[in-house]
N, C-alpha and C positions, 0 to 999 in steps of 0.2 A: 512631424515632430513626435517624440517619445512622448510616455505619459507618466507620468512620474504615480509612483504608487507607497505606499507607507507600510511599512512589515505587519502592523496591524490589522491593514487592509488586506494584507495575502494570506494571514492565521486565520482570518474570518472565510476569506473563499474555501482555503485547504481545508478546515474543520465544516464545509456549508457541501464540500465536496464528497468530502468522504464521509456523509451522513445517507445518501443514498448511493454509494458504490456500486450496488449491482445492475445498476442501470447504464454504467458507461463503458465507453469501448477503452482497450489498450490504449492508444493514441491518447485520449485524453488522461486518462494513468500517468501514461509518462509524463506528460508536458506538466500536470502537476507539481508531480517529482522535481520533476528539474528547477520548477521555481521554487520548491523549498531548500533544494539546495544552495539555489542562486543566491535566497536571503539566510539562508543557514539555520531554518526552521528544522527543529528534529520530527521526523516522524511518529515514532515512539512506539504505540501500540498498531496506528494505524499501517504501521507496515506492512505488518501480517494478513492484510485483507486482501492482498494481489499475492501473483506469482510473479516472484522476482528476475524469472527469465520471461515470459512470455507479455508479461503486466495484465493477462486478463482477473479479473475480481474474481474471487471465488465464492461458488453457487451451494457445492453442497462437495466438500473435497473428503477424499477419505481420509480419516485423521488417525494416527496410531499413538500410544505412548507406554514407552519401553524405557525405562529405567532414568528416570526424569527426562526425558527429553520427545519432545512433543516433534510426530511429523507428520507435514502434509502435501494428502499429493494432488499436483495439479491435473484436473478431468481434459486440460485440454493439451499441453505437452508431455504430462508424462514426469515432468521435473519433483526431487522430494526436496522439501523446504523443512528445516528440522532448527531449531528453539530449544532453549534449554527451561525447563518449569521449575520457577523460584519459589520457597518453602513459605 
């Protein structure tokens, strides 16, 4: 039998989760993700602490900013992940 869970209950794990990020693998990354989506929790800021193709955390990423727009690159694929910087 399922378990029934309250959106409250999942805002608390997400924000309990991504308070120590650099401790977990991809895998659990994603499976995060996917339950915020599930309940339709916005990520917001905390999205930017992964890479969005490979979902490892990011350690220490080389970051560049070129004409308001902030990017960063992932030390483990290779991917640039680029944001735009509000005034």
């Amino acid at each position: 039998m399922l378990k029934k869970t309250s959106k409250k209950e999942v805002e608390k794990h997400i924000s309990e989760f991504f308070s120590n990020i650099n401790d977990r693998t991809p895998k659990e990354v994603k499976k995060t993700r996917r339950l915020a989506m599930k309940f339709k929790i916005p990520l917001k800021e905390k999205r930017k602490l992964f890479c969005k193709k490979c979902f490892n955390p990011y350690k220490t990423p080389k970051t560049r900013i070129k004409n308001k727009i902030k990017s960063v690159l992932c030390e483990n694929c290779g991917s640039i992940s680029k944001w735009r910087i509000k005034n």
